[in-house]
Backbone as ProteinMPNN parsed JSONL, in Angstrom:
{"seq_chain_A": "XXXXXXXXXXXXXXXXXXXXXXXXXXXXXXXXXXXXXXXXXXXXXXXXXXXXXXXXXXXXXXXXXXXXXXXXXXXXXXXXXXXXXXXXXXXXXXXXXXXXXXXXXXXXXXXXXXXXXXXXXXXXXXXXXXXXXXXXXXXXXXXXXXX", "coords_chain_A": {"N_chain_A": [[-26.314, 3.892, 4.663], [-26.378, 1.434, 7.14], [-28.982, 0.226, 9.14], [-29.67, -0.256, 12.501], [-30.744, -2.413, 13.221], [-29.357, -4.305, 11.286], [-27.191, -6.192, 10.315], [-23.81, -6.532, 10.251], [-21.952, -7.6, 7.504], [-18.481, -9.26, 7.147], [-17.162, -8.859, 4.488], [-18.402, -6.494, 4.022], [-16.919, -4.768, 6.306], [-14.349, -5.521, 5.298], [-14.389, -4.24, 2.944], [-14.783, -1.917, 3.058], [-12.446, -1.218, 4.525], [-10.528, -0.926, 3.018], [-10.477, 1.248, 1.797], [-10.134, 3.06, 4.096], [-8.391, 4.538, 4.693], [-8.294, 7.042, 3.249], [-9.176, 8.883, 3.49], [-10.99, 11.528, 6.594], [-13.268, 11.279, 6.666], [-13.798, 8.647, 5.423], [-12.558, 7.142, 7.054], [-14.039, 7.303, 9.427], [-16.508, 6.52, 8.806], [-16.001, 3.727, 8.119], [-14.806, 3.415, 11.218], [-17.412, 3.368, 12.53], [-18.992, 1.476, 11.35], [-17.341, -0.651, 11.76], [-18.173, -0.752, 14.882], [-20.706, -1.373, 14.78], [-20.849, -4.026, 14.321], [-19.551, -4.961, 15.967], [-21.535, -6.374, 17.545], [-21.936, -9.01, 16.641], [-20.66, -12.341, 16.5], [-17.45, -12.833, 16.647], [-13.586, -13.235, 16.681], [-12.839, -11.873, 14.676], [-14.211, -8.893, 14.195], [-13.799, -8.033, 16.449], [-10.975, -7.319, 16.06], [-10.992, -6.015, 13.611], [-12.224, -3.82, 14.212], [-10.77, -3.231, 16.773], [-8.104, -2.05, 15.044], [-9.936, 0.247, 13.432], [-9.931, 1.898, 15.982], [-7.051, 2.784, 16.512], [-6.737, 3.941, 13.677], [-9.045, 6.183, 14.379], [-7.275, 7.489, 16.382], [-5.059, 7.902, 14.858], [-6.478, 10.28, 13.513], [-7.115, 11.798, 15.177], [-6.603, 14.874, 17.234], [-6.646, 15.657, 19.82], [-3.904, 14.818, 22.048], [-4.187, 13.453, 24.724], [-6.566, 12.051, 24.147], [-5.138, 10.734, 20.988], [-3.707, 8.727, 22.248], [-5.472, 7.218, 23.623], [-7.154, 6.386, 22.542], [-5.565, 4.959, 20.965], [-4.139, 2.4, 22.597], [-6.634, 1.353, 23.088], [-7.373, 0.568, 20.851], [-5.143, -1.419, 19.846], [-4.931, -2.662, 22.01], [-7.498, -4.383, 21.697], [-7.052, -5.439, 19.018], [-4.852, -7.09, 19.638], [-6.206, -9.013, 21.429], [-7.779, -10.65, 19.921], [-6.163, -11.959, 18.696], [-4.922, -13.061, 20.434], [-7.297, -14.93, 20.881], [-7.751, -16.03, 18.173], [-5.209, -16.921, 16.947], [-4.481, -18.435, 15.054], [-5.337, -16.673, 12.784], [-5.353, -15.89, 9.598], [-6.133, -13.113, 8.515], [-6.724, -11.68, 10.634], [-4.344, -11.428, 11.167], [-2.872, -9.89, 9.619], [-4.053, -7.617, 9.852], [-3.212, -6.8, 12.439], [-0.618, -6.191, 11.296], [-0.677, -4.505, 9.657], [-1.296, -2.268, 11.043], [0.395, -2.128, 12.868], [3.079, -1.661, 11.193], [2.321, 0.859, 10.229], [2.328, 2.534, 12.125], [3.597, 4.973, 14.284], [6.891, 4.194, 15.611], [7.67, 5.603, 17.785], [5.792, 4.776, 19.743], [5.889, 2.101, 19.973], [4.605, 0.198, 19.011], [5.232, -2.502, 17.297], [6.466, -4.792, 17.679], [5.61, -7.46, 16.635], [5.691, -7.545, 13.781], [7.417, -8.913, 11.935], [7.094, -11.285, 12.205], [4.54, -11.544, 11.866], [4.242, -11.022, 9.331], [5.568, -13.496, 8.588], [4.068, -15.322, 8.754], [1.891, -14.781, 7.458], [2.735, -14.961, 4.626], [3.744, -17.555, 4.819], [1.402, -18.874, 4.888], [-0.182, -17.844, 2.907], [-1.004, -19.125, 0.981], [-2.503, -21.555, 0.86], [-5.194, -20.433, 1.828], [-8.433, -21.064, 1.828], [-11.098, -19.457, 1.124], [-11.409, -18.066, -1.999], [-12.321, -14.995, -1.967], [-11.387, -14.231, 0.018], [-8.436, -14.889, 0.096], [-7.774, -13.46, -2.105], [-7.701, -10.488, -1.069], [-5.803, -10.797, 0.57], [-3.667, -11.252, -0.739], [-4.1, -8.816, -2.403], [-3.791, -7.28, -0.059], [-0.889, -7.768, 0.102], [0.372, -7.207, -1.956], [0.678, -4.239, -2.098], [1.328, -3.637, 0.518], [3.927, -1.877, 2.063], [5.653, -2.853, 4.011], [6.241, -5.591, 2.918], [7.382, -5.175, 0.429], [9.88, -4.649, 1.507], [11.54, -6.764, 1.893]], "CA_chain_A": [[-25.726, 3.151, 5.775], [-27.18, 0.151, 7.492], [-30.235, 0.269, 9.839], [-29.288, -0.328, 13.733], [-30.752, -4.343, 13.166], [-29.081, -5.143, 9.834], [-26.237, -7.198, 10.114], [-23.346, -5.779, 9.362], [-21.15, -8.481, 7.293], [-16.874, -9.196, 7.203], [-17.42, -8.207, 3.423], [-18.35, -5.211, 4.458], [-16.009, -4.641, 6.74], [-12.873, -5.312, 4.256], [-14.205, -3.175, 1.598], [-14.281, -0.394, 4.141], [-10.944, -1.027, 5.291], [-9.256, -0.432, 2.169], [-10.231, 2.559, 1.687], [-10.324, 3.79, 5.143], [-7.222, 5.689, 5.149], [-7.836, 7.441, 2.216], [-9.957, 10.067, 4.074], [-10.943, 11.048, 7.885], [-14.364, 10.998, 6.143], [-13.333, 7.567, 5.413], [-12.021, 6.551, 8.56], [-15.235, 7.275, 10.772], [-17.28, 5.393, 8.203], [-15.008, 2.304, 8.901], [-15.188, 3.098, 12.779], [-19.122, 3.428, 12.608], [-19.36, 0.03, 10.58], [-16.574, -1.576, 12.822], [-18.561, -0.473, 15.791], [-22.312, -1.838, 14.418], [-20.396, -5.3, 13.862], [-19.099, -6.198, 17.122], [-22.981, -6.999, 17.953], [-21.686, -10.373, 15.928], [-19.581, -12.846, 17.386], [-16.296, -13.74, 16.296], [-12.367, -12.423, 16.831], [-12.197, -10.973, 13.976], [-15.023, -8.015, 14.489], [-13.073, -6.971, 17.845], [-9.884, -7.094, 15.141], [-10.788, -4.699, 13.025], [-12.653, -2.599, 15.47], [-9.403, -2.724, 17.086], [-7.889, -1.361, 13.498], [-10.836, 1.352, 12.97], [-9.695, 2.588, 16.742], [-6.115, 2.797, 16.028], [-7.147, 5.087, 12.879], [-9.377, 7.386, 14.883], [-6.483, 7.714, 17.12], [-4.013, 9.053, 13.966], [-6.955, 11.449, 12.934], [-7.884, 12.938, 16.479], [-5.979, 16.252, 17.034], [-5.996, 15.716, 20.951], [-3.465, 13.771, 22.729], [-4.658, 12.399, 24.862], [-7.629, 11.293, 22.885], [-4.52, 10.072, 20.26], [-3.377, 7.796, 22.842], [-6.12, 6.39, 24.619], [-7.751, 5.515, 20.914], [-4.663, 3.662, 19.925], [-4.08, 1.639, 23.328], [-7.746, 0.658, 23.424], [-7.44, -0.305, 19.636], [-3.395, -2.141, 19.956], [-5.55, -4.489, 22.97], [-8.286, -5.054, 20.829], [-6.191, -6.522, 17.951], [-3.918, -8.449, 20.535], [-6.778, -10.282, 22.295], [-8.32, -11.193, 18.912], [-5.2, -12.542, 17.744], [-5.012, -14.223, 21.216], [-8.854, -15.824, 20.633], [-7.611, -17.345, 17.03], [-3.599, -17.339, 16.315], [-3.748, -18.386, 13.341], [-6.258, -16.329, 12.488], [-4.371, -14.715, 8.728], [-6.837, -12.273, 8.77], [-6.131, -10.717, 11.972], [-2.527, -10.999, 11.71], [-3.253, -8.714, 8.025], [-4.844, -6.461, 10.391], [-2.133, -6.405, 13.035], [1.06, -5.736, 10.337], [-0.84, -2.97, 9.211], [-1.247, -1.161, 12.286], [2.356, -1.694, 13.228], [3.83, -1.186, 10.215], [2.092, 2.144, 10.089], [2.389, 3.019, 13.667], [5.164, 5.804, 14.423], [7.99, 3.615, 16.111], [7.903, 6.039, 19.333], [4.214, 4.263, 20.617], [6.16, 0.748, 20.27], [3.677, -1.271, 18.402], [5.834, -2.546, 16.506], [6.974, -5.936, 18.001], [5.002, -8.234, 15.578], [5.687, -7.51, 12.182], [8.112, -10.194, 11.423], [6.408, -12.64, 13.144], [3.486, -11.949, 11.329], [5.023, -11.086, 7.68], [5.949, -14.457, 7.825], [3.35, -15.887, 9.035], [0.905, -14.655, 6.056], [3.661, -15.542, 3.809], [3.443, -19.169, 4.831], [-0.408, -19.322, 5.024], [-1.245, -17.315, 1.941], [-1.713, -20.276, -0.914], [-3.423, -22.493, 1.891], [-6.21, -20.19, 2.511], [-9.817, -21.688, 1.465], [-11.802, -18.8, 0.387], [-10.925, -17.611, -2.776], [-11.866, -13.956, -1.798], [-10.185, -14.045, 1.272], [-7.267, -15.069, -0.113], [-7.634, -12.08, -2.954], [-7.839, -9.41, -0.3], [-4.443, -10.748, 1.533], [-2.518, -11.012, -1.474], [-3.939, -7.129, -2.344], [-2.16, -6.551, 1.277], [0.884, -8.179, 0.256], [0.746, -6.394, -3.091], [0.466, -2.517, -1.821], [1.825, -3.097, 1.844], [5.592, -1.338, 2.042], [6.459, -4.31, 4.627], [6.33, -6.99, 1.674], [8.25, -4.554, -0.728], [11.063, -4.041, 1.481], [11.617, -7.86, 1.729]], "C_chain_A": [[-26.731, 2.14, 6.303], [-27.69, 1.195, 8.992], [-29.406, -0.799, 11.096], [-28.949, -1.892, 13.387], [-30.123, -5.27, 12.597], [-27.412, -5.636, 10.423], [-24.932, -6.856, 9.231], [-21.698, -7.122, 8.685], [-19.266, -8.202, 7.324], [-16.414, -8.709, 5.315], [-17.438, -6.769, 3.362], [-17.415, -4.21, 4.795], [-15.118, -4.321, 5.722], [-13.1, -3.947, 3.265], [-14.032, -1.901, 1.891], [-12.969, -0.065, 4.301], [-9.983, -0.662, 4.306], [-9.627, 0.714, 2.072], [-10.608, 3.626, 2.342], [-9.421, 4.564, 5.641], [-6.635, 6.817, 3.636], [-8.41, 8.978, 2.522], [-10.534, 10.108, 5.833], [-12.675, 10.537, 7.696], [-14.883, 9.214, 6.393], [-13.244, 6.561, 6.476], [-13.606, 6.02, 9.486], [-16.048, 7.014, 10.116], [-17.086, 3.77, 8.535], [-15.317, 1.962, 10.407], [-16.503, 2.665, 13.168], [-19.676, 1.475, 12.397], [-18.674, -0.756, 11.573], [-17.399, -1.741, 14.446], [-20.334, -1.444, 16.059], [-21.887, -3.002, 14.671], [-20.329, -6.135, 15.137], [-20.391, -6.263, 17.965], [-22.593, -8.899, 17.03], [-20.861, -11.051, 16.525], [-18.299, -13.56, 16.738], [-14.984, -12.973, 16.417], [-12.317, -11.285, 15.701], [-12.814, -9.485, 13.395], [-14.582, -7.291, 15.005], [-11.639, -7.12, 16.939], [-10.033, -6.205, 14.491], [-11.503, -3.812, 13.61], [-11.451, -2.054, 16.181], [-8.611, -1.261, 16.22], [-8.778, 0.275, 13.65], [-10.462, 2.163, 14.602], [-8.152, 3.348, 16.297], [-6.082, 4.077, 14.6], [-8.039, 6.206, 13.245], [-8.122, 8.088, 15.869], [-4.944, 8.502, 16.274], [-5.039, 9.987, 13.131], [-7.336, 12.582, 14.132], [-6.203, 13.876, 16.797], [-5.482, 16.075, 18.764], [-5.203, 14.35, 21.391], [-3.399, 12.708, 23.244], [-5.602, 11.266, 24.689], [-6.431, 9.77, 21.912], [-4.395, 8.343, 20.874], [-4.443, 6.437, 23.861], [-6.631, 5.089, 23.536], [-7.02, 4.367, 20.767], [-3.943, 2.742, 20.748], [-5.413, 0.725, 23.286], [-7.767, -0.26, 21.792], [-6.361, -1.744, 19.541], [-4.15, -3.45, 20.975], [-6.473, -5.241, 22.088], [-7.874, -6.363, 20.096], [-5.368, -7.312, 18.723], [-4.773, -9.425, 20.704], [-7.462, -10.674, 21.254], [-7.189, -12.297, 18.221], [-5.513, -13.748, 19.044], [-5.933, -15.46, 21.287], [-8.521, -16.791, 20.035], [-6.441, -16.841, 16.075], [-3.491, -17.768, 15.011], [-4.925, -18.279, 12.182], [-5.434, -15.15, 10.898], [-4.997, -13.626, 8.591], [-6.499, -11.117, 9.538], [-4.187, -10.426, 12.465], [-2.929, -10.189, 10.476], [-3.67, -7.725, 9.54], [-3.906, -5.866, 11.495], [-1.135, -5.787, 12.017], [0.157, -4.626, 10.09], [-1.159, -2.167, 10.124], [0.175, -0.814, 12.222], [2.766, -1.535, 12.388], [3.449, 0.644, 9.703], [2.133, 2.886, 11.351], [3.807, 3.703, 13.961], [5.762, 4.738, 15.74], [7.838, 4.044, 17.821], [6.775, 5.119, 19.75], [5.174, 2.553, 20.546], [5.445, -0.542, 20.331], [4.325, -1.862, 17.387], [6.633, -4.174, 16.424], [6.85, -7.32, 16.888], [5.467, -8.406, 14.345], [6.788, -8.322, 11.281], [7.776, -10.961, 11.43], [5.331, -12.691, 12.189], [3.334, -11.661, 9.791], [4.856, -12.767, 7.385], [4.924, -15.506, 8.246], [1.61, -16.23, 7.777], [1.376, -15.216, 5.089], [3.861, -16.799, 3.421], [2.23, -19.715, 5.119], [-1.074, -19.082, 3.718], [-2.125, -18.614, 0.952], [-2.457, -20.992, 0.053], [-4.693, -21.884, 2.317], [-7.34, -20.907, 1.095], [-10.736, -20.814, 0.079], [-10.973, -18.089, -0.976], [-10.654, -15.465, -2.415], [-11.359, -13.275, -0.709], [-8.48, -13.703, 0.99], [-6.815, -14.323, -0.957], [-6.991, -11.02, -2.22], [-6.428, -9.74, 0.365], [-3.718, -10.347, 0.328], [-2.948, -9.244, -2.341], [-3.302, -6.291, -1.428], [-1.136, -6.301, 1.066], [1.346, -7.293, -1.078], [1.036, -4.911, -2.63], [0.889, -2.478, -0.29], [3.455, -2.971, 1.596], [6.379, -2.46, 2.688], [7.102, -5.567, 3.984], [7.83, -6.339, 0.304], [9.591, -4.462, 0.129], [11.823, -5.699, 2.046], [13.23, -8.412, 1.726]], "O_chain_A": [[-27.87, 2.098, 5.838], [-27.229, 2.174, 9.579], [-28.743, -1.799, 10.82], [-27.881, -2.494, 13.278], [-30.063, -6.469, 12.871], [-26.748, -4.807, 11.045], [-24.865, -6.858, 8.002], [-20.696, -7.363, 9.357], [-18.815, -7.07, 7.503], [-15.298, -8.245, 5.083], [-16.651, -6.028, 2.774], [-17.073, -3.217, 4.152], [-14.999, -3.19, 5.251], [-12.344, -3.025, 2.958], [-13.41, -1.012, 1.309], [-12.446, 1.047, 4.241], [-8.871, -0.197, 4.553], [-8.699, 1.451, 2.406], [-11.113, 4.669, 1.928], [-9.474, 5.175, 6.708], [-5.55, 7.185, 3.185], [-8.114, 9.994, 1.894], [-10.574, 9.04, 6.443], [-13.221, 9.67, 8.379], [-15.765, 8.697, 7.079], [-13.772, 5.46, 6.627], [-14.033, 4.957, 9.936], [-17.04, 7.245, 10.807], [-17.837, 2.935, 9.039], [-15.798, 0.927, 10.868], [-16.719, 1.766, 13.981], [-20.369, 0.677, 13.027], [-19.342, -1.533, 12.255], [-17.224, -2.764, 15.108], [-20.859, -1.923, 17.064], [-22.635, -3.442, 15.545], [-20.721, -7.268, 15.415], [-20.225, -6.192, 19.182], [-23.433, -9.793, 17.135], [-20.118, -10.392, 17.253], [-18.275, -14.742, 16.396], [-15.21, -11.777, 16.229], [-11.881, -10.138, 15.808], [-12.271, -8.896, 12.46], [-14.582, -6.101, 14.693], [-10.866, -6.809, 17.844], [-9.194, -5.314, 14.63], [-11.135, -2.683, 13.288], [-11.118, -0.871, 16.247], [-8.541, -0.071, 16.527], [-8.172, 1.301, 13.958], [-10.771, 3.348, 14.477], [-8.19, 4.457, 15.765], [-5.334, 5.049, 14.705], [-7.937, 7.225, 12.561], [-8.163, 9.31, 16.015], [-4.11, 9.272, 16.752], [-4.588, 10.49, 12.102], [-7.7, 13.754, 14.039], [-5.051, 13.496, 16.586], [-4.314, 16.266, 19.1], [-5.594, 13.195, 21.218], [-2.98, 11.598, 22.914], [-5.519, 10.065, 24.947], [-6.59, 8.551, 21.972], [-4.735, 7.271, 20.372], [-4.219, 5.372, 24.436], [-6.611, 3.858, 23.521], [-7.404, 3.218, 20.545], [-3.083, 2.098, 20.147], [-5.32, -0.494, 23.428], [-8.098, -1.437, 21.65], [-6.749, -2.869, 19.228], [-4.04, -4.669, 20.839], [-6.337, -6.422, 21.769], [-8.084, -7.564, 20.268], [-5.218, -8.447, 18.271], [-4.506, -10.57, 20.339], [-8.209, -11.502, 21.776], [-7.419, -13.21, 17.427], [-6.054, -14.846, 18.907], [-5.612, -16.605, 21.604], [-8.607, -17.96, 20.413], [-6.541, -16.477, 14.903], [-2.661, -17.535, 14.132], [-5.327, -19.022, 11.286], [-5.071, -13.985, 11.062], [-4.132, -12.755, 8.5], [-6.124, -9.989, 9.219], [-3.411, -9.862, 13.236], [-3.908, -9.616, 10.954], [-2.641, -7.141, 9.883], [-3.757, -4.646, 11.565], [-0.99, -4.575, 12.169], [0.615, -3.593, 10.579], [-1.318, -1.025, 9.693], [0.851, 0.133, 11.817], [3.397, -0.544, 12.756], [4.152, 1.396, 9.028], [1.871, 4.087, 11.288], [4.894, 3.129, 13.893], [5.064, 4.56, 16.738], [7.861, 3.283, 18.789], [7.387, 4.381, 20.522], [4.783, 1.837, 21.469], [5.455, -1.585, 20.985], [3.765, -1.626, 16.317], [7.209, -4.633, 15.439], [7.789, -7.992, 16.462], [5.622, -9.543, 13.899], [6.869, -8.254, 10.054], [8.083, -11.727, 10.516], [5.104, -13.772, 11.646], [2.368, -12.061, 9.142], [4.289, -13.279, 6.419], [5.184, -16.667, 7.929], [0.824, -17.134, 7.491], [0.661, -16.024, 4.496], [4.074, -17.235, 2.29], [2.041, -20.857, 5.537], [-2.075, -19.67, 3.311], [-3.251, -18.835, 0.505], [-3.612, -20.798, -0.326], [-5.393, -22.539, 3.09], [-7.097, -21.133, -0.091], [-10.976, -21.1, -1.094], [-9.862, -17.601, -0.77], [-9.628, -14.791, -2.503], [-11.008, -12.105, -0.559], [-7.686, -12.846, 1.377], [-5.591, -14.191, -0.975], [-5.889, -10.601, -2.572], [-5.858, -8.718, 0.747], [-3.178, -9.242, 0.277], [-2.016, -8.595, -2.814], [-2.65, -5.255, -1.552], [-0.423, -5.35, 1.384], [2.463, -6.792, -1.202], [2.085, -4.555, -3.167], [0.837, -1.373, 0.248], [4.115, -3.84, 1.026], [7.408, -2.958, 2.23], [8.049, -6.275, 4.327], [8.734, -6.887, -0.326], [10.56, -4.168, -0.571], [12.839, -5.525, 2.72], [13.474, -9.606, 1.556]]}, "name": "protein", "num_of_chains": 1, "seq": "XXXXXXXXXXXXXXXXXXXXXXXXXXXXXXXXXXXXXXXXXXXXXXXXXXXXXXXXXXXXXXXXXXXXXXXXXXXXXXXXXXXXXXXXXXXXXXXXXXXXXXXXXXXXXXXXXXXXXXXXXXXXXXXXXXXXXXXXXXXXXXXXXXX"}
C-alpha cells in the first residue's frame, strides 16, 4: 500500500474500483485508497470517495452505520457532479451507485439522465484509457444491457 506522502493517482483509483465489489476485503482497500486521495484536488477524488462510502455502507451490518455511510457517500457524488457536470467520469460513478442502490433509499433519480449522457459523450472522450474504462462500464453494467 502507499506511504501516507505518496500520491495516490485516478489510475489507481479506477483499477481499485473495478474490483471493489468483488470482496469486503476489496471494498475497504478502495475506501482506504479513496480516502488517501482526497488530499488531491479535483471533483472527481470526492466522486469516488463518495462511491467507496456508498460500498462501506452495503457491507456494514449496522443500520444505522448503513445509512449514514450511504447519505454521506450519495452527497459526495452529487456535489462532485455539481463542481464538473459534464464530468463522464463522475456521472460512470453516479449510474453505478444508483443502479445498484436498493430502490427503497431513492437514489435512483439519475440514471437516465446519466445513461444518456455517457452514451452521447463516449466516442468524444480524449484519453484513450479513459475512454477504455467507460466503455468496460457500458460493457458489464446491467443498465446498458437492458436498453
Amino acid at each position: 500500500m502507499n506511504s501516507t506522502n505518496e500520491i495516490v493517482s485516478v489510475e489507481q483509483i479506477r483499477d481499485s474500483y473495478k474490483v471493489c465489489d468483488q470482496s469486503s476485503e476489496h471494498a475497504e482497500r478502495f475506501y482506504e485508497l479513496t480516502e488517501k486521495a482526497l488530499k488531491n484536488d479535483g471533483a472527481i477524488y470526492k466522486g469516488y470517495h463518495g462511491a467507496a462510502l456508498a460500498l462501506k455502507a452495503a457491507n456494514s451490518w449496522n443500520p444505522f452505520n448503513k445509512m449514514s455511510y450511504f447519505n454521506k457517500g450519495k452527497k459526495m457524488i452529487d456535489k462532485s457532479i455539481d463542481l464538473e457536470p459534464k464530468n463522464i467520469e463522475l456521472r460512470m460513478i453516479r449510474l453505478s451507485i444508483q443502479s445498484n442502490a436498493p430502490k427503497i433509499i431513492g437514489y435512483y433519480k439519475n440514471i437516465e439522465e446519466d445513461k444518456k449522457f455517457i452514451l452521447d459523450n463516449v466516442a468524444s472522450i480524449s484519453s484513450m484509457y479513459l475512454k477504455e474504462y467507460i466503455e468496460g462500464f457500458i460493457a458489464h453494467s446491467d443498465v446498458f444491457s437492458k436498453s
